[in-house]
C-alpha positions as a printed NumPy array, in Angstrom:
array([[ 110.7  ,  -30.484, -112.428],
       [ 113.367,  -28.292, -110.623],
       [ 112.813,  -26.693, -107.734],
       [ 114.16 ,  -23.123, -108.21 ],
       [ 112.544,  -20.456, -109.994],
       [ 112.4  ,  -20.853, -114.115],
       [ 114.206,  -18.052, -115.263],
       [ 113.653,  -18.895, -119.165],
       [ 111.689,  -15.594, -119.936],
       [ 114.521,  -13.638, -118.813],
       [ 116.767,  -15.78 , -121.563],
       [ 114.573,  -16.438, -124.4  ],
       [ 113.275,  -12.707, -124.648],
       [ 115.755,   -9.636, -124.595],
       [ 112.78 ,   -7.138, -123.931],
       [ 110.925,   -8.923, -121.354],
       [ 114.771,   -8.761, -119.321],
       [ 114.518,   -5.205, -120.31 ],
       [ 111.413,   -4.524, -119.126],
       [ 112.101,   -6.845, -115.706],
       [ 114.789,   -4.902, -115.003],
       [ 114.009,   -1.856, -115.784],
       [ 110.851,   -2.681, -113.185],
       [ 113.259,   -4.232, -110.886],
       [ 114.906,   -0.982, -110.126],
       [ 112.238,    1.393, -110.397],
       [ 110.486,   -0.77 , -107.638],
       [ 113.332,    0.375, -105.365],
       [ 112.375,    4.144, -105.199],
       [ 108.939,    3.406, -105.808],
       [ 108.768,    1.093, -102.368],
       [ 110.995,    3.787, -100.764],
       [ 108.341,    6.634, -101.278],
       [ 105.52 ,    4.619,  -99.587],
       [ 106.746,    4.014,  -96.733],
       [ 108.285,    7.453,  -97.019],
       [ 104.834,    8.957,  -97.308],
       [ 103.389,    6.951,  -94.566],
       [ 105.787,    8.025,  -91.919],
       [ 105.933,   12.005,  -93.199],
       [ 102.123,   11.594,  -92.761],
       [ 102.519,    9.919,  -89.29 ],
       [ 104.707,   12.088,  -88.26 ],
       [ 102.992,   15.585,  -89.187],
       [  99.524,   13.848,  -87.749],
       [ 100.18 ,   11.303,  -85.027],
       [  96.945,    9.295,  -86.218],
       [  96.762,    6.053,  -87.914],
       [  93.751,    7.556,  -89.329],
       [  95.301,    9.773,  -91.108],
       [  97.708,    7.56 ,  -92.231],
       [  94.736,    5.295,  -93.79 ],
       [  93.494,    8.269,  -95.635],
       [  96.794,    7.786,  -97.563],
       [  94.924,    4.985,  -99.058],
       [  91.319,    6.581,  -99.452],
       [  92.875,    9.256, -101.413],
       [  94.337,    7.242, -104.238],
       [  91.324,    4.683, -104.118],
       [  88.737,    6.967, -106.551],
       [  91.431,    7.474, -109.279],
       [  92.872,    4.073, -109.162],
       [  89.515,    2.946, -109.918],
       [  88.346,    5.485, -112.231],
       [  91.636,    5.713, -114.107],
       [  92.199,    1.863, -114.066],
       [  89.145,    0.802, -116.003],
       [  89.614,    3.72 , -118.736],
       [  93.487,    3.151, -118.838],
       [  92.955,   -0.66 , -119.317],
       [  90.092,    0.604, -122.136],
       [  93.281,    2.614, -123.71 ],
       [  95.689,    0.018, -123.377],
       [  93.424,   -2.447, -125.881],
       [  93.098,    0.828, -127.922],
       [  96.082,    2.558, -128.461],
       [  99.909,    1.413, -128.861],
       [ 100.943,   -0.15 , -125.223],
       [ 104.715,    1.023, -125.586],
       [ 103.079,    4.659, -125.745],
       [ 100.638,    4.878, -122.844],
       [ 103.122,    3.27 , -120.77 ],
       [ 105.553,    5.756, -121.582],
       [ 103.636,    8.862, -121.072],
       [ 101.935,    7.538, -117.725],
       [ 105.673,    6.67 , -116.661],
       [ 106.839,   10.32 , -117.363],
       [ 104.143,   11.313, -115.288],
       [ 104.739,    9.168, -112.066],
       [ 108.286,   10.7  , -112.534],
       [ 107.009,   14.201, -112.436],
       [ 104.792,   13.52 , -109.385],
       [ 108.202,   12.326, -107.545],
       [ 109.853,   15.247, -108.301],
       [ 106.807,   17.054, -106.627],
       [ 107.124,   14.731, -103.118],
       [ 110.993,   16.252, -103.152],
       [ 109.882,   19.465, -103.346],
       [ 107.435,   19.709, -100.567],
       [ 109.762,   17.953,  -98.579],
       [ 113.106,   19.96 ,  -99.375],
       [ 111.016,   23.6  ,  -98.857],
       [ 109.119,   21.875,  -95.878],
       [ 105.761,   22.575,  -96.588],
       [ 104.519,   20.358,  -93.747],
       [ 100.83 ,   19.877,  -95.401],
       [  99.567,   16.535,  -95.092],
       [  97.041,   17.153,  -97.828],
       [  99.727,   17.995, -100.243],
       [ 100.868,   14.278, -100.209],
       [  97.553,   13.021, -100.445],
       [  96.914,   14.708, -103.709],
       [ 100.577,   14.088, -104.943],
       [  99.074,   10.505, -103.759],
       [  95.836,   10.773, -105.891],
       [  97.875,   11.707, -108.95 ],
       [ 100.466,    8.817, -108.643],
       [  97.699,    6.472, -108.271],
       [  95.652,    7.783, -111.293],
       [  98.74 ,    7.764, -113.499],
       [  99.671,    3.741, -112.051],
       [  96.474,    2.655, -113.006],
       [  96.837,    3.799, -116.793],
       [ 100.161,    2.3  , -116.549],
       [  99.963,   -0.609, -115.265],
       [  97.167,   -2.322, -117.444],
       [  99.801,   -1.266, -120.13 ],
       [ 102.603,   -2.585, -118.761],
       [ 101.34 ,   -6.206, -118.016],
       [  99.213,   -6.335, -121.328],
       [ 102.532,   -5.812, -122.948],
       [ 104.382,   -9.081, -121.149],
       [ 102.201,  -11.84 , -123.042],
       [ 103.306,  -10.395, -126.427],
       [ 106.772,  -10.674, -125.523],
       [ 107.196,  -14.292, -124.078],
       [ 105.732,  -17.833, -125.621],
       [ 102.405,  -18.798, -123.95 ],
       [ 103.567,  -21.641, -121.564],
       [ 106.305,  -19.372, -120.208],
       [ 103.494,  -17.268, -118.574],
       [ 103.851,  -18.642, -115.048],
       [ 107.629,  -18.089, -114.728],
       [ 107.153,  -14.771, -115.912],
       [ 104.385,  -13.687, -113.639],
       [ 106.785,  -15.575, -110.876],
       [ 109.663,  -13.205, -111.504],
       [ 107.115,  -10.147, -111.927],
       [ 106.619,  -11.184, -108.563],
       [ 110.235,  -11.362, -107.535],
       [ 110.782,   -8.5  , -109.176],
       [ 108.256,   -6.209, -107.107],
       [ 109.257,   -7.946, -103.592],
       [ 113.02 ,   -7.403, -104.108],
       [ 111.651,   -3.295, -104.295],
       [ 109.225,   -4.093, -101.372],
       [ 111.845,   -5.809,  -99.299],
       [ 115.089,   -3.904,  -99.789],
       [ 113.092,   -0.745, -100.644],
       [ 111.728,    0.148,  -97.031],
       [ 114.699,   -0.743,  -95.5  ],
       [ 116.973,    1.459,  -98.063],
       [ 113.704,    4.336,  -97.142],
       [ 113.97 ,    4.776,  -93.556],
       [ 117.949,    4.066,  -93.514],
       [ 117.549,    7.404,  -96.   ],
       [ 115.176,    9.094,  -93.925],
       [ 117.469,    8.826,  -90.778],
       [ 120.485,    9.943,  -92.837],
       [ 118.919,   13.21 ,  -94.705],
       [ 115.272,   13.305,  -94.684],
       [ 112.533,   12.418,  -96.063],
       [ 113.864,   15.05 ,  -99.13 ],
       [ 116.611,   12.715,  -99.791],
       [ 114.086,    9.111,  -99.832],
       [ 111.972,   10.998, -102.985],
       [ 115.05 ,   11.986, -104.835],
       [ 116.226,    8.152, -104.855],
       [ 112.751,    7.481, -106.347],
       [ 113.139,    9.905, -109.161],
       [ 116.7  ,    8.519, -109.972],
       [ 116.043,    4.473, -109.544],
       [ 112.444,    5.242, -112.07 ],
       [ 114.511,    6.285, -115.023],
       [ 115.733,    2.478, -115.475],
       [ 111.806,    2.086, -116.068],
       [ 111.584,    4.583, -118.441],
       [ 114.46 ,    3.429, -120.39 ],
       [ 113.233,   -0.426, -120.656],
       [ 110.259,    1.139, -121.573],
       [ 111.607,    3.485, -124.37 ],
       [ 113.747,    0.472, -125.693],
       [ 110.831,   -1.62 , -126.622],
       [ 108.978,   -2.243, -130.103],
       [ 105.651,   -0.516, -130.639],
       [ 103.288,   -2.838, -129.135],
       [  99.626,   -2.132, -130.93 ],
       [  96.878,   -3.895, -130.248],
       [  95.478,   -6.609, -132.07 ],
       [  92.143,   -7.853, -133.222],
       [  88.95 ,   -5.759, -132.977],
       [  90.115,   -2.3  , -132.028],
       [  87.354,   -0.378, -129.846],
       [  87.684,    3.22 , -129.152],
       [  88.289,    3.633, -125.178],
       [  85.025,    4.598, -123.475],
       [  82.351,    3.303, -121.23 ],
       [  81.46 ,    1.079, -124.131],
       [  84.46 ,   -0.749, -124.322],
       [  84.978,   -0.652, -120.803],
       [  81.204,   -2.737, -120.416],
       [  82.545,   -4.923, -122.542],
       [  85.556,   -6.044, -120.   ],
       [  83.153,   -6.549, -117.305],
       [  80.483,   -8.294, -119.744],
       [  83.082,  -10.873, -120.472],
       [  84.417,  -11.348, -116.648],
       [  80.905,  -11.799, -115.673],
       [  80.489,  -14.833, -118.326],
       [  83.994,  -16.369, -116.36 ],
       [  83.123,  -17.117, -112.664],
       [  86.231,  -18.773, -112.127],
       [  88.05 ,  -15.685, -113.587],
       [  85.776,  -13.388, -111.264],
       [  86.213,  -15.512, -108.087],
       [  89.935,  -14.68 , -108.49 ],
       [  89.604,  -10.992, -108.213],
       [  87.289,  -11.741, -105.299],
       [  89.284,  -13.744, -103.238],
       [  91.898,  -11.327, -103.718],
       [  89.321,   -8.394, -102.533],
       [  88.908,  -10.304,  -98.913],
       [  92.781,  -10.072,  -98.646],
       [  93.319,   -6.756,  -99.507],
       [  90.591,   -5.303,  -97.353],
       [  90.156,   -7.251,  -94.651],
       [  93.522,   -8.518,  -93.951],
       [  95.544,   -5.859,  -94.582],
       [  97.963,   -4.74 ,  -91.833],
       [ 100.496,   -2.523,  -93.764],
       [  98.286,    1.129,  -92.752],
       [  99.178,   -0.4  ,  -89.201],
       [ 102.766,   -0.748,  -89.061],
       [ 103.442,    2.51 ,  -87.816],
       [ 101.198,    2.456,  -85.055],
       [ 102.272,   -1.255,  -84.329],
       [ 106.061,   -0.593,  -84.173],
       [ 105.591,    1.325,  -80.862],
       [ 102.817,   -0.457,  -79.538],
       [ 104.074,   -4.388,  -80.159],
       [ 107.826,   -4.328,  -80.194],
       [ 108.601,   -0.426,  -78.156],
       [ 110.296,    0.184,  -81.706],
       [ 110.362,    3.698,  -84.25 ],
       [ 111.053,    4.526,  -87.58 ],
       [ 113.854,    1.541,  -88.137],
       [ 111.301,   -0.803,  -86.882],
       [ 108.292,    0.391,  -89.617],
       [ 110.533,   -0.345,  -92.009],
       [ 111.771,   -4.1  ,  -90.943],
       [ 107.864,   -4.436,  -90.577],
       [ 107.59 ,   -3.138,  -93.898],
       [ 110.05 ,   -5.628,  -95.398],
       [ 108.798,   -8.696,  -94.09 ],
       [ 106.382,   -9.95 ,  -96.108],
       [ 108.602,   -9.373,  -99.864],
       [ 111.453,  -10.856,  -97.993],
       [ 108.94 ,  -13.952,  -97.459],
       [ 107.816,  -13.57 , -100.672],
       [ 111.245,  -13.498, -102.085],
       [ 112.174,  -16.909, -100.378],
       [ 108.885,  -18.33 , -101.733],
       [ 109.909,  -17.158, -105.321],
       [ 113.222,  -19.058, -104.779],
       [ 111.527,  -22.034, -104.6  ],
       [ 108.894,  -22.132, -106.907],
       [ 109.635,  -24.556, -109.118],
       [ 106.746,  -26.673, -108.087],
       [ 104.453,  -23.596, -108.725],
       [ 103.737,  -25.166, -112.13 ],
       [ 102.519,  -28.35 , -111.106],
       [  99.683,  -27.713, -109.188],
       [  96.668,  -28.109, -111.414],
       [  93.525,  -26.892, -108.667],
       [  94.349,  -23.563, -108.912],
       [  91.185,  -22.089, -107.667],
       [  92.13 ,  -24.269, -104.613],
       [  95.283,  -23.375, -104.375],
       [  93.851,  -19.542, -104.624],
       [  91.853,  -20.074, -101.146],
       [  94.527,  -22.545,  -99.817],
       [  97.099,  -19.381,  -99.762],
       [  95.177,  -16.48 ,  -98.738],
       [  93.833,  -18.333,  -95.768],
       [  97.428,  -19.336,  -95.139],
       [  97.617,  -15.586,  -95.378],
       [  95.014,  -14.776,  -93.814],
       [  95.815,  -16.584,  -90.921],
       [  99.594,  -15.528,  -90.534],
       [  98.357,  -11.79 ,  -90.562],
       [  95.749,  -12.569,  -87.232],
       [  98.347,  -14.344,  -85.751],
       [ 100.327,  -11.207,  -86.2  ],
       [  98.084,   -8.813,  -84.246],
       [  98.787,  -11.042,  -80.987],
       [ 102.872,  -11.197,  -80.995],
       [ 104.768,   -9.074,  -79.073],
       [ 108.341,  -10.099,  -80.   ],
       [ 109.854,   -8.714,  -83.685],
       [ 111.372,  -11.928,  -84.744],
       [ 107.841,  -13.357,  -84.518],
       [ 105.902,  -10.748,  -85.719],
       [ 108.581,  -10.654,  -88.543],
       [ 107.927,  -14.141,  -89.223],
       [ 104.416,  -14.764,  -89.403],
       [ 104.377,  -11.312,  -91.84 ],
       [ 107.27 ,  -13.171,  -94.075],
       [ 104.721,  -16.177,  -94.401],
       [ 102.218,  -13.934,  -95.183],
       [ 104.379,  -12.456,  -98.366],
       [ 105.018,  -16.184,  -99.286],
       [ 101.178,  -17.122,  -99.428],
       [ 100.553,  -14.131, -101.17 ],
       [ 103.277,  -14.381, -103.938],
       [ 101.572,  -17.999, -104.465],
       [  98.402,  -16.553, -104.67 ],
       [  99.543,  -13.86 , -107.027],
       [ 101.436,  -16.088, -109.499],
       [  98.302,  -17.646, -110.084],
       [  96.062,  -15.176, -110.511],
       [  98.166,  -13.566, -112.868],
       [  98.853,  -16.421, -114.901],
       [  94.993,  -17.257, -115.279],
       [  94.176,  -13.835, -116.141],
       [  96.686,  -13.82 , -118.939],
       [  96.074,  -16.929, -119.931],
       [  92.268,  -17.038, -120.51 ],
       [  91.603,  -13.225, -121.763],
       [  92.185,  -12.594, -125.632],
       [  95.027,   -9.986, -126.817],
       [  92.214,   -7.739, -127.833],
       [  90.495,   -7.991, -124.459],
       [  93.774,   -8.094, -121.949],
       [  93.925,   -4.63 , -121.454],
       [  90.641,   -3.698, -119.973],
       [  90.613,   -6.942, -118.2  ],
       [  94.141,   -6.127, -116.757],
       [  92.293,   -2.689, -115.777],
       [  90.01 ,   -4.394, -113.431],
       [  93.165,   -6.631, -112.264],
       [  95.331,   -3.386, -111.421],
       [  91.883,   -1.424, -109.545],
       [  91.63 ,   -4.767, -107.478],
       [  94.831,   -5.724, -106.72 ],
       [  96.348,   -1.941, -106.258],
       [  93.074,   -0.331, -104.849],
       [  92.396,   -3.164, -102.411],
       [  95.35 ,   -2.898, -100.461],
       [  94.412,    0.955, -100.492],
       [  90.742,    0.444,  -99.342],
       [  92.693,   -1.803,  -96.863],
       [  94.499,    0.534,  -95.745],
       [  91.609,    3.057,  -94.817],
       [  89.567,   -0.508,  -92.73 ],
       [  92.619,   -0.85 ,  -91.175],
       [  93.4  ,    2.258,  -90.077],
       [  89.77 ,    3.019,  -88.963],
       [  89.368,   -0.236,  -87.044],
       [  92.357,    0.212,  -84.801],
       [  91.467,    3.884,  -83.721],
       [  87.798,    2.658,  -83.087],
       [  89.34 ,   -0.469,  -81.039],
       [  92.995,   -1.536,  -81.453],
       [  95.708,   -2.827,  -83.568],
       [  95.074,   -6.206,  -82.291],
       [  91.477,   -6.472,  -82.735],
       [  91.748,   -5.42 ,  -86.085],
       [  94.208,   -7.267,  -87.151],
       [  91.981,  -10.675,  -85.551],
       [  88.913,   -9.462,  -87.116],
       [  90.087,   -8.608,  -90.215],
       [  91.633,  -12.033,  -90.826],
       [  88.483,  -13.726,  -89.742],
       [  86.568,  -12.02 ,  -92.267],
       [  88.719,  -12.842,  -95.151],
       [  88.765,  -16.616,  -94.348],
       [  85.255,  -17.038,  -93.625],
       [  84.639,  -15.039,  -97.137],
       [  86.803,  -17.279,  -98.916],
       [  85.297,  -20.423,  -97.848],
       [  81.633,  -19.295,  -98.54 ],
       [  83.23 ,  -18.207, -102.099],
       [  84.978,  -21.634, -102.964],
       [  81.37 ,  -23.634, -101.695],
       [  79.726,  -21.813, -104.006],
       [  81.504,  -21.22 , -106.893],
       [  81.874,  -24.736, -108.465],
       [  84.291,  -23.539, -111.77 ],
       [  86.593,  -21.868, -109.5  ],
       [  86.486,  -24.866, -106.925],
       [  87.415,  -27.407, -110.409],
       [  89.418,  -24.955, -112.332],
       [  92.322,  -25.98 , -114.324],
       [  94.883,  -24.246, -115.769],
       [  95.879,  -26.683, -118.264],
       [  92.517,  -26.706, -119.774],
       [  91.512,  -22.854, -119.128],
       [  87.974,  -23.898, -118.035],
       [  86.432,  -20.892, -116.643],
       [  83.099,  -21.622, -116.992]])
């Protein structure tokens, strides 16, 4: 089997490239306003704590907005409520440019700009990656999840960089206008695809239909255990609501170092997608699951205790490599074992956990470090998440066995 990423999706399927690419670039500006955000924040607050709130304040709509938007996604036409949530997020940039070019200088201004973005990603992306399985032939899942990956760590790696590079140049004005030009190419691959209904029994979106997801997930422990291993990452071992702080503390750097810090772990990630060919072999991949986000885990710990950049850049790049491993996985079992006509709402809970944990993360973080420091919660956190995962893999015997070839969950 080779050993560099399979890039048959992209071939085989004109609107998955579409849609890839259109993702690919969008990620750019997207990538560029976060860390934009987090250092306007920082720099109108001086507090880390403040800067965690940045997560806090999306975390209620992502959840709220993820579950119903997943609910709509196996209701309504996919194409559609990807579209409309897409023209929103585009609005909401424009907004960020605004407050920045007339320098309003109100941090709670970008935390409800923030609360709106995250309320119109969570309808949009249960839409989004509900769409990719009707586009693609069944076994090409994994690559495509792979280059998903790829996709969003090229935006994450070249995107904070391209940010603070912006910032220094013109502002922080100049990083959200970037963001409203690059998400057009999403809009486009997005208006150049086929109406994408949904299939099979058709529920109304409500609280009924959104029962129903978590009724099925809780008859799938392997399924579940994924979005729980995932949670112990993304809350306990999160370090990204630190970087600011960090820059200064660890490595006497500013703005230019946040965003190298920033970078790290897509640019691992990216070298990990490179050579993931042998992705598709491994078989365990509740195992593998726990194998990466303790790898993770571990790198991120490690992390709080250097004190020279090229180290603490490395251990964060082998953090974004477990993780992309990790993610490829999950993805590809979650797309794998849910039915067309339950994706969406399933794909709901996927985007609240993966999106809001990191979020959620953020605020632990951020509270941690002002109650101690950086480096104790950096340690702690990673402790946490490994001792969570292990009690989660002794106990959960379908995860522990699961194989993708057969799609046991259960």
């Amino acid at each position: 089997m080779p050993l560099l990423t399979d890039t048959r999706p992209l071939k085989e399927s004109p609107d998955f490239r579409r849609l890839w690419l259109g993702s690919t670039v969008s990620q750019l500006g997207q990538q560029m306003t976060a860390v934009t955000v987090s250092i306007q924040v920082y720099s109108l607050s001086h507090s880390t704590f403040a800067v965690g709130l940045v997560g806090l304040c999306s975390l209620v709509p992502l959840i709220v907005f993820g579950l119903y938007g997943g609910a709509m996604a196996d209701a309504i036409d996919r194409r559609t409520l990807a579209l409309v949530s897409s023209a929103g997020l585009w609005l909401l940039s424009m907004i960020l440019v605004l407050q920045s070019q007339l320098q309003w200088g109100q941090v709670w201004i970008l935390y409800a700009v923030v609360a709106c973005q995250s309320a119109c990603f969570a309808v949009n992306g249960p839409a989004r990656s509900a769409i990719i399985p009707r586009l693609i032939r069944p076994e090409l899942l994994p690559a495509a999840n792979t280059l998903s990956q790829a996709s969003f760590n090229l935006g994450f790696t070249v995107g904070p960089l391209l940010g603070v590079a912006v910032i220094a140049w013109h502002g922080f004005a100049a990083a959200y206008l970037i963001d409203v030009i690059t998400f057009t190419a999403a809009l486009y691959a997005l208006f150049r695809l086929p109406p994408v209904p949904p299939t099979g029994l058709v529920r109304r979106a409500g609280l009924r239909s959104v029962l129903e997801g978590f009724t099925f997930l809780r008859a799938a422990p392997a399924l579940l255990a994924t979005f729980l291993a995932d949670i112990f990452a993304m809350v306990f071992a999160q370090p990204r609501a630190l970087f600011p702080a960090v820059a200064g503390a660890f490595f006497a750097g500013g703005v230019k170092t946040v965003g190298v810090l920033q970078a790290a772990p897509a640019l691992g990630a990216l070298l990990g997608v490179v050579f993931s060919g042998w992705v598709s072999r491994v078989r365990r991949q509740g195992v593998a699951i726990v194998v990466a986000i303790t790898v993770y885990a571990a790198a991120v710990g490690l992390f709080g205790l250097s004190r020279t950049i090229w180290l603490g850049v490395a251990l964060l790049a082998l953090s974004g490599a477990a993780d992309m491993v990790s993610s490829a996985y999950r993805n590809t079992v979650l797309q794998s074992a849910a039915p067309d006509a339950m994706r969406g709402r399933l794909q709901g809970v996927f985007i609240v956990v993966v999106a809001g944990g990191p979020r959620l993360g953020d605020f632990v973080a951020g509270t941690a470090a002002s109650l101690t420091t950086p480096t104790i919660a950096l340690l702690g956190g990673a402790t946490v998440c490994i001792v969570g995962l292990l009690i989660l893999l002794a106990r959960n015997r379908p995860f522990r066995e699961y194989d993708s070839q057969t799609r046991e969950l259960s």
